[in-house]
N, C-alpha and C positions, 0 to 999 in steps of 0.2 A: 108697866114698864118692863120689856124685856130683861132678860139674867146679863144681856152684854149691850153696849150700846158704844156707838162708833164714833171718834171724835177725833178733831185734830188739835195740835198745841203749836201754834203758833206766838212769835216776839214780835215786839213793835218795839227796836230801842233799849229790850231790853227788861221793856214790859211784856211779862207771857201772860196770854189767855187759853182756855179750852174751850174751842168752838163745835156746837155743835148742829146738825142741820132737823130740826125742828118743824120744820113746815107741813109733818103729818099729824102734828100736835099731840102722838105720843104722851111726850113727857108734859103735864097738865101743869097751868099757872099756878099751882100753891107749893107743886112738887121742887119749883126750879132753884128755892132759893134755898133749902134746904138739902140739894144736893148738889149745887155748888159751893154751898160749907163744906160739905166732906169733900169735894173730891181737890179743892184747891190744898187741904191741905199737902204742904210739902212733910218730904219722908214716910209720909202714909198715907198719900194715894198718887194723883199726877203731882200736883205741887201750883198754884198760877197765882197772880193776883187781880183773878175775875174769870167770872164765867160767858159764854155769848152763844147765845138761842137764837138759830133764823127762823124767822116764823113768816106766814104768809102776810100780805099786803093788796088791800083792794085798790090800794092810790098807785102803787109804786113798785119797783123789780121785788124788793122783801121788806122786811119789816125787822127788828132783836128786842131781846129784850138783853139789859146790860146787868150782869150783879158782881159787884166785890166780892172778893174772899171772905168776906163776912157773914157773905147769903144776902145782903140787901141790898134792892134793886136803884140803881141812878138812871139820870135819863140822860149823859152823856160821856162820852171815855174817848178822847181823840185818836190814841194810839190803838184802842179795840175797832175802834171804825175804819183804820188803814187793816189791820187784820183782817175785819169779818169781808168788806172790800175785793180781798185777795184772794180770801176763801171762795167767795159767791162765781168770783171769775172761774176759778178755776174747778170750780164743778158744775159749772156753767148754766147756774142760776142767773147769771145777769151776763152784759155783753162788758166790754173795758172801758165802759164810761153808764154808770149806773146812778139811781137816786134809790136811796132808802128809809124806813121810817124808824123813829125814834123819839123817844116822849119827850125830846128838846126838839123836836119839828123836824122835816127832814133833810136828808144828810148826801149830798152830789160827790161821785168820788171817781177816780180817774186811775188805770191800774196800768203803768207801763214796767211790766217785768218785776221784780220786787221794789220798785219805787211805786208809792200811794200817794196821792195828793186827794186831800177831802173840803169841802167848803165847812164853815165852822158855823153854829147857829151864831144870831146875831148878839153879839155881846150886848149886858142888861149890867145895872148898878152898880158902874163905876163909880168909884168914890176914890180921891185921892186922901192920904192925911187920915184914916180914919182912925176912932179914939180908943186907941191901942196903949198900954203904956209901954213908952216907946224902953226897948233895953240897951244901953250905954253904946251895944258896939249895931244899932241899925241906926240907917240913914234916913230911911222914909218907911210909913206902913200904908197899904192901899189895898183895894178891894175892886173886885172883876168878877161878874160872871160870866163864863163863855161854853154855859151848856150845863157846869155844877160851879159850885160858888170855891172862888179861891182867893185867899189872901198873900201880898205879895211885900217880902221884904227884901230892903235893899242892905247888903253888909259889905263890909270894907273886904272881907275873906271867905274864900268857901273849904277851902281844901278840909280843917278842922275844925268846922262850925257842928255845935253840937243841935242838929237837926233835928233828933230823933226828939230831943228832951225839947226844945222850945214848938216843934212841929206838933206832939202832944198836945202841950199846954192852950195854941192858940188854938187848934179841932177843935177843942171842949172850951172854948171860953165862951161865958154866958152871951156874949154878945151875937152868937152865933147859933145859940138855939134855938129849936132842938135837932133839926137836922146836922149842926156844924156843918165844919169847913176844911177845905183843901188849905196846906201852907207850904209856901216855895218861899225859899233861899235865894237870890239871886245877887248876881254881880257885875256891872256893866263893864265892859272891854272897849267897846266903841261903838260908832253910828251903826254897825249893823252886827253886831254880836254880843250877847252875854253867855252868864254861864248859870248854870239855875241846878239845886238842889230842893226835892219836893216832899214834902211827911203827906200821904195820900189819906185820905176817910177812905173809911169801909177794908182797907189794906193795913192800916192802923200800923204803918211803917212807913220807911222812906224806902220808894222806887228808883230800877237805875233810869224812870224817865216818866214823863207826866204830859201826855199831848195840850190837855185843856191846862194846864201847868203853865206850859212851855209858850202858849199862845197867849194867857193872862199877862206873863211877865212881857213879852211882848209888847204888849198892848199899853199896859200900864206903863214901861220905858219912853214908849212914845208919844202917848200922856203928859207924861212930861219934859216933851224934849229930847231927850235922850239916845233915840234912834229914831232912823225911820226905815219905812219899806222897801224892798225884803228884809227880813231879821234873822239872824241864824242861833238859834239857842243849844248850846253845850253840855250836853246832859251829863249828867251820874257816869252814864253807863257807856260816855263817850264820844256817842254820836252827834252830829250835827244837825237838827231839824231846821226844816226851814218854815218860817212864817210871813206871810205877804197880805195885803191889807190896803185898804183906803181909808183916809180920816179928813175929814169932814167938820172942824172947830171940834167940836167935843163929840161927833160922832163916829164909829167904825162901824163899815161895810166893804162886802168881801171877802173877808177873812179866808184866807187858805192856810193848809198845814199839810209840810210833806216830809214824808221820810222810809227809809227803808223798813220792809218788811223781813219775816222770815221764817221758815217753815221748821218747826224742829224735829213733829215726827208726826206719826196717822195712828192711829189704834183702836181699839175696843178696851172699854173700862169693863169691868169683869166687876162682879155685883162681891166681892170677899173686899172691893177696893171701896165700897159705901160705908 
């Protein structure tokens, strides 16, 4: 590995990744997850909550590999997909309407200006009601996966829901290992908006936004009722994503998720930042 290596830091929402372009394959598959721990961390190095490697692809424009702040690798991240998306445009690995690979299968994405629309893999094990013990102030517990596994609750309030401590609790509860789980907060407003608070795996904190999150709750409101397509979810961090969709009695296909992107800055990691 070179003494400097060149990377951009890009937000989705408010989720920031460091991307970087990989497809000389350089930086070797055992190398990535272990320097995506170091360089995510914040205050001593760039700071993100994830790392993203474009790597070549024989099917398709590119290929990532996705890793948390933790250094472990997922096979889906909605808001790093509008990211890496943005990136490929703009250094013109791929054209403004591209398909990419990704160990959730691959990923069609659509780039007008810093607005990103990406198709979502097809959601797997829905389950409403699962057997959670339910805590005094939720209204429903259910389960989605839409690329990584997320669990979704309904609460009367988000503004001072202690997220951080129950989002903990459910990650690691036995029901969900050993990989665990994604957990979102959510609050329904009406037929086409909630507002959604998310404790992320592998970030082992709550983000200002959670794409696979934000399309779970989504999905799971309309599940039951509760809205239907388009759906606009209200994140952390303020923005408004949009999610659209078909259902099918108990199936979803389709699944789109758009939202703005954004560039924070370009640079070289300097090897004193490992």
């Amino acid at each position: 590995m070179n003494s400097t290596i060149e990377f951009w830091k890009m937000s989705g929402s408010g989720n920031d990744f460091i991307l970087i372009d990989n497809r000389d394959g350089r930086i070797v598959d055992n190398a990535m997850g272990p320097l995506v721990k170091k360089i995510c961390r914040r205050r001593e190095s760039v700071g993100a909550d994830g790392g993203i490697f474009l790597i070549e692809s024989d099917r398709f424009d590119f290929g990532w590999r996705f890793l948390n702040a933790d250094g472990g690798e997922v096979e889906m991240c909605g808001n790093g997909a509008r990211c890496v998306a943005r990136f490929a445009y703009l250094k013109g690995i791929a054209e403004s309407m591209m398909t990419f690979e990704t160990l959730a299968g691959p990923v069609s994405a659509e780039v007008t200006g810093q607005l990103i629309k990406v198709t979502m893999p097809k959601p797997n094990g829905l389950k409403l009601d699962i057997d959670l013990p339910l805590e005094t102030d939720w209204r429903t517990a259910d389960f989605v996966n839409t690329g990584v596994p997320h669990v979704v609750i309904q609460v009367d309030s988000l503004s001072d829901y202690p997220v951080f401590q129950q989002g903990k609790t459910i990650r690691h509860h036995p029901m969900f290992a050993p990989e665990g789980t994604n957990a979102n907060f959510i609050k329904v407003i009406g037929p086409d908006l909630l507002e959604i608070r998310t404790y992320e795996r592998g970030v082992e904190d709550e983000t200002l936004a959670c794409g696979t999150g934000a399309v779970a709750a989504a999905l799971v409101s309309a599940a039951r009722g509760m809205v239907e397509s388009p759906v606009r979810a209200r994140t952390q961090g303020g923005e408004e994503l949009r999610i659209s969709f078909q259902k099918e009695q108990d199936e979803f296909t389709r699944v789109w998720f758009e939202g703005k992107t954004v560039i924070v800055y370009q640079g070289q990691l300097h090897k004193e930042a490992l």
